[in-house]
OpenMM code with the backbone's topology and positions (N, CA, C; nanometers):
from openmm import Vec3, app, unit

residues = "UNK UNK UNK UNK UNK UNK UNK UNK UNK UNK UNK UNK UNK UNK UNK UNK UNK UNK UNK UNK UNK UNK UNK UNK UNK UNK UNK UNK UNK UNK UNK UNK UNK UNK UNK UNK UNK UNK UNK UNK UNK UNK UNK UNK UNK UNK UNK UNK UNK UNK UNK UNK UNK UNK UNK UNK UNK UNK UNK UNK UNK UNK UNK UNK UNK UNK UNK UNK UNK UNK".split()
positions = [
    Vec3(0.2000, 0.7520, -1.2624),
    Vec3(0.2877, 0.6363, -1.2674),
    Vec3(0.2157, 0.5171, -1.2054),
    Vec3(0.2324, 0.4120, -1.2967),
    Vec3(0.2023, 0.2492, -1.2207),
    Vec3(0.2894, 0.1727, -1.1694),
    Vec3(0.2782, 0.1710, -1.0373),
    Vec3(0.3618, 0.0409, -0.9868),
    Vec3(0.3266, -0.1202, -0.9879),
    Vec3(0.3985, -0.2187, -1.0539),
    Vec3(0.4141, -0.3428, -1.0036),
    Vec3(0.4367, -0.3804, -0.9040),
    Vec3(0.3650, -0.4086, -0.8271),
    Vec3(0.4182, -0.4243, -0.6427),
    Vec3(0.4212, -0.5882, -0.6613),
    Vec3(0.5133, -0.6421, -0.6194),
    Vec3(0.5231, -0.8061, -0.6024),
    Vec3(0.5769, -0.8339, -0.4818),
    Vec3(0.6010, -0.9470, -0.4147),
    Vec3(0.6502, -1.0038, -0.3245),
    Vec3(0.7213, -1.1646, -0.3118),
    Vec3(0.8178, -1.1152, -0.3280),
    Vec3(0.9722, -1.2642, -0.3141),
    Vec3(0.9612, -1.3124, -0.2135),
    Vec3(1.0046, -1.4553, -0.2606),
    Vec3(1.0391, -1.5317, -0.1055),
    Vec3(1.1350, -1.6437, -0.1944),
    Vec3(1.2353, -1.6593, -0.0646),
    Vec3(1.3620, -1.8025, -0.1634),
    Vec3(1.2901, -1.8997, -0.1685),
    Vec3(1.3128, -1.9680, -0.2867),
    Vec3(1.2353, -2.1128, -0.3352),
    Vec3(1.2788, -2.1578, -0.2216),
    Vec3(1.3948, -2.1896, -0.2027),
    Vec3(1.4277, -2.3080, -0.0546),
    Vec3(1.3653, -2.2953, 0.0536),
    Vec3(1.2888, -2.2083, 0.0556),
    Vec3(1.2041, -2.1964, 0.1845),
    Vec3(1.1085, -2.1132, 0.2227),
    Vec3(0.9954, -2.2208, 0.0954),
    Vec3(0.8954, -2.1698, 0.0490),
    Vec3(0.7890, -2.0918, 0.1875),
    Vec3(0.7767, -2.1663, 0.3110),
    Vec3(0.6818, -2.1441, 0.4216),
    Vec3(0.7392, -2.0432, 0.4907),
    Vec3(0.8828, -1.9907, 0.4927),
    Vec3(0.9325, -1.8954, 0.5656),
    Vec3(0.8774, -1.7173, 0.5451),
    Vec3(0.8489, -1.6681, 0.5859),
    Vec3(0.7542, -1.5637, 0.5625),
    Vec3(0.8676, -1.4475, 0.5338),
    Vec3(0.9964, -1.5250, 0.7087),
    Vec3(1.1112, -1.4171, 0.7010),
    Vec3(1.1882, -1.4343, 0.5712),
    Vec3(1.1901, -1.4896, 0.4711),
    Vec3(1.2405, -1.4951, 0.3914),
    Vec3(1.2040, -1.4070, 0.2560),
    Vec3(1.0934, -1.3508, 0.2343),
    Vec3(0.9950, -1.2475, 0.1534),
    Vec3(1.0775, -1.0883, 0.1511),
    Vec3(0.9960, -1.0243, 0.0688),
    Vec3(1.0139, -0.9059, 0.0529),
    Vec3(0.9590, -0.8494, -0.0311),
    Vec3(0.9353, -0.7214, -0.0346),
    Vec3(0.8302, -0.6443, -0.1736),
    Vec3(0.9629, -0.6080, -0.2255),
    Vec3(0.9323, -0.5514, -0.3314),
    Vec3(0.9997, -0.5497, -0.4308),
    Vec3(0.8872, -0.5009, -0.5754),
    Vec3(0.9443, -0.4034, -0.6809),
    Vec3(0.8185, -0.3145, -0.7353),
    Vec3(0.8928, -0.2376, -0.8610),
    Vec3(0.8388, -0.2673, -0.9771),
    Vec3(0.8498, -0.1967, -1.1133),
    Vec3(0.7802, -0.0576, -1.1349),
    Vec3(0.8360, 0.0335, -1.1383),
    Vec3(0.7477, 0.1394, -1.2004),
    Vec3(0.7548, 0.1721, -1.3571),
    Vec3(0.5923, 0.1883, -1.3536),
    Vec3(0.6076, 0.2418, -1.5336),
    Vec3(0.5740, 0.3562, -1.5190),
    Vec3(0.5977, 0.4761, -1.6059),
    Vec3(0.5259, 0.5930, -1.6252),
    Vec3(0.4554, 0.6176, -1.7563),
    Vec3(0.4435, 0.5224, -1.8275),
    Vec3(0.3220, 0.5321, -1.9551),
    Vec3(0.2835, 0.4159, -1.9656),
    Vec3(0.2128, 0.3481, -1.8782),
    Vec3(0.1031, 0.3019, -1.8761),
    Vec3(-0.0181, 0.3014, -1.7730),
    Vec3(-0.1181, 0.2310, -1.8523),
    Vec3(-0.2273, 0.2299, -1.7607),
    Vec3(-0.2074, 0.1135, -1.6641),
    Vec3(-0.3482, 0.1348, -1.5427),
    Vec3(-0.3637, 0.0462, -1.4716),
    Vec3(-0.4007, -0.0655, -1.5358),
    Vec3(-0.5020, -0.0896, -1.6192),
    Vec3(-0.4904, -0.2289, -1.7277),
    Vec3(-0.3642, -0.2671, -1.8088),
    Vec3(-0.3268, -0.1935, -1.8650),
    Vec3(-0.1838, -0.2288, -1.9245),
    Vec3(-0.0992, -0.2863, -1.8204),
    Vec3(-0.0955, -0.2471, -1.6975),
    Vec3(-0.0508, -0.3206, -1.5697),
    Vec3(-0.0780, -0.4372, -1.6104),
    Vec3(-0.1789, -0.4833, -1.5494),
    Vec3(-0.2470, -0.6061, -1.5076),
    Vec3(-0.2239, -0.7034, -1.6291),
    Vec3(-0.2538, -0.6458, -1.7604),
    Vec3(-0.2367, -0.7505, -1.8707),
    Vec3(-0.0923, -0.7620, -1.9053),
    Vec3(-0.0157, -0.6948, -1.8378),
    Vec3(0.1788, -0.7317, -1.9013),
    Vec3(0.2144, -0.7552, -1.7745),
    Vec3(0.1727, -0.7407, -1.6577),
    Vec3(0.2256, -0.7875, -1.5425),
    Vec3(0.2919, -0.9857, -1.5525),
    Vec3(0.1823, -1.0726, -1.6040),
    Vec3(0.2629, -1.1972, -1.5634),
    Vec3(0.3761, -1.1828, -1.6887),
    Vec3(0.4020, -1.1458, -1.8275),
    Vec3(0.5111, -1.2029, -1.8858),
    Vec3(0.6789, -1.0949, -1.7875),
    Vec3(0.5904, -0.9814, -1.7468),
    Vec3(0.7079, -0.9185, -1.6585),
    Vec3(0.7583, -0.9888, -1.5547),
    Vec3(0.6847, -1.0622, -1.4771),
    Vec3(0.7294, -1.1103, -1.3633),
    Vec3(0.7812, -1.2742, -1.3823),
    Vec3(0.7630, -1.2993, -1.5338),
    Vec3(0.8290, -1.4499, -1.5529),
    Vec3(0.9615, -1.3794, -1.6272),
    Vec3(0.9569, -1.2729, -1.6726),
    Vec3(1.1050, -1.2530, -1.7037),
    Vec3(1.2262, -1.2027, -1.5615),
    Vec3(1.1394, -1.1790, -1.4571),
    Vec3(1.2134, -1.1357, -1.3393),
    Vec3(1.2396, -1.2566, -1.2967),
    Vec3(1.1859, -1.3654, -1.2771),
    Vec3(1.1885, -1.4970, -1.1817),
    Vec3(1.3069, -1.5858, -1.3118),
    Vec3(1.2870, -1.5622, -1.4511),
    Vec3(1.4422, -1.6242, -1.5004),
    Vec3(1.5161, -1.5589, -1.4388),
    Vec3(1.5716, -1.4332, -1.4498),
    Vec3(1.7016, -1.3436, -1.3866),
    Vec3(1.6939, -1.3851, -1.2323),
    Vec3(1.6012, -1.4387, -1.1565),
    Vec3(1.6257, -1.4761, -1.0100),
    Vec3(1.5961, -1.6101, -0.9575),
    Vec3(1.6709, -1.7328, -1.0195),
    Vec3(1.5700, -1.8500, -1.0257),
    Vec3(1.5561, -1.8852, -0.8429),
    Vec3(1.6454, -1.8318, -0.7664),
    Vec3(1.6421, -1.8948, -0.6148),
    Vec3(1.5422, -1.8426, -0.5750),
    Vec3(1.4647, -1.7249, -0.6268),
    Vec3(1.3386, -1.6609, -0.5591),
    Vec3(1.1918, -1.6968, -0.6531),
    Vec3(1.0954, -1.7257, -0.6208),
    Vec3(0.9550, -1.7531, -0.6735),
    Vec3(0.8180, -1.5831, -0.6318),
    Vec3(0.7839, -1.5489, -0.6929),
    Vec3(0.6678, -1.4863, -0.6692),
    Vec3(0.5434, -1.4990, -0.5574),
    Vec3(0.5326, -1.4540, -0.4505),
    Vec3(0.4436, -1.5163, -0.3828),
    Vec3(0.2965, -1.4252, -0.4203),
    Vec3(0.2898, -1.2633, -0.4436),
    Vec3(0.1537, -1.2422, -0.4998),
    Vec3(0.2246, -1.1033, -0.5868),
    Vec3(0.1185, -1.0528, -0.6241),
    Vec3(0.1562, -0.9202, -0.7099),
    Vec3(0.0253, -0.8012, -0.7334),
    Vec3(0.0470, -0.7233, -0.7575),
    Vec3(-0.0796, -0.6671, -0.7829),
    Vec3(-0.0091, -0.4731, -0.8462),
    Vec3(-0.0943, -0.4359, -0.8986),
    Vec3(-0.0611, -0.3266, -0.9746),
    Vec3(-0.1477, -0.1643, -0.9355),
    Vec3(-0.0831, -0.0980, -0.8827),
    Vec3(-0.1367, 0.0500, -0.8638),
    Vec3(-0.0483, 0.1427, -0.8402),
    Vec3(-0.1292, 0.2542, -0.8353),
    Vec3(-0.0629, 0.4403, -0.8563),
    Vec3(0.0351, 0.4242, -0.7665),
    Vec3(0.1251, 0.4881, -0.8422),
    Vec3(0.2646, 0.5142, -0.7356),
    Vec3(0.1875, 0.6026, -0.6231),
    Vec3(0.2132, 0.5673, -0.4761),
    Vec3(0.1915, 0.6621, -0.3893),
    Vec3(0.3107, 0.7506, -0.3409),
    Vec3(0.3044, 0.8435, -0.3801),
    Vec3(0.4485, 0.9354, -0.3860),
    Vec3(0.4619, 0.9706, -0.1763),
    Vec3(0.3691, 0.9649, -0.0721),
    Vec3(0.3723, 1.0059, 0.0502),
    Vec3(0.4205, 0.8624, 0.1159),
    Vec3(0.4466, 0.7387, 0.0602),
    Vec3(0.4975, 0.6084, 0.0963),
    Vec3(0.6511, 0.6062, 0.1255),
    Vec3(0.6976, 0.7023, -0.0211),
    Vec3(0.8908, 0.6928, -0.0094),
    Vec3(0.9521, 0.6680, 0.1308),
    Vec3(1.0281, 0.5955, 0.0958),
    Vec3(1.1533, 0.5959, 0.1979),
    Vec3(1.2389, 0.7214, 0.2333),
    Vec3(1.2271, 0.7278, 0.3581),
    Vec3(1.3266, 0.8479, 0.3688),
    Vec3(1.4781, 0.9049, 0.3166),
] * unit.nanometer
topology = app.Topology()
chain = topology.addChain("A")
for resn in residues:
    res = topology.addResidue(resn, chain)
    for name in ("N", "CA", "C"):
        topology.addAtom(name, app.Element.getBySymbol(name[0]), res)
């Protein structure tokens, strides 16, 4: 599995750091390139559905299954 790992922050307050959060798509049939090359039209269709939040970076890799939340 590939994760989209991105990170939000509210437009209104763009410099606030406390304002961020990860936040992350998983695919399970695709590649790590297929990531990377569909990653920006994915993340401009997430930022219509959220216009108060902007993208601050993103990046694409293997689900690490020993990360989960408890």
């Amino acid at each position: 599995m590939i994760e989209l790992l991105f990170v939000t922050c509210m437009a209104a307050a763009p410099g606030d750091m406390d304002m961020c959060r990860e936040r992350s798509l998983v695919f399970t049939d695709v590649t790590p390139m297929a990531c990377m090359m569909g990653a920006q039209p994915q993340l401009a269709r997430w930022v219509n559905e959220h216009p108060n939040e902007r993208i601050q970076s993103w990046k694409c890799r293997a689900v690490d299954h020993s990360e989960r939340d408890a």
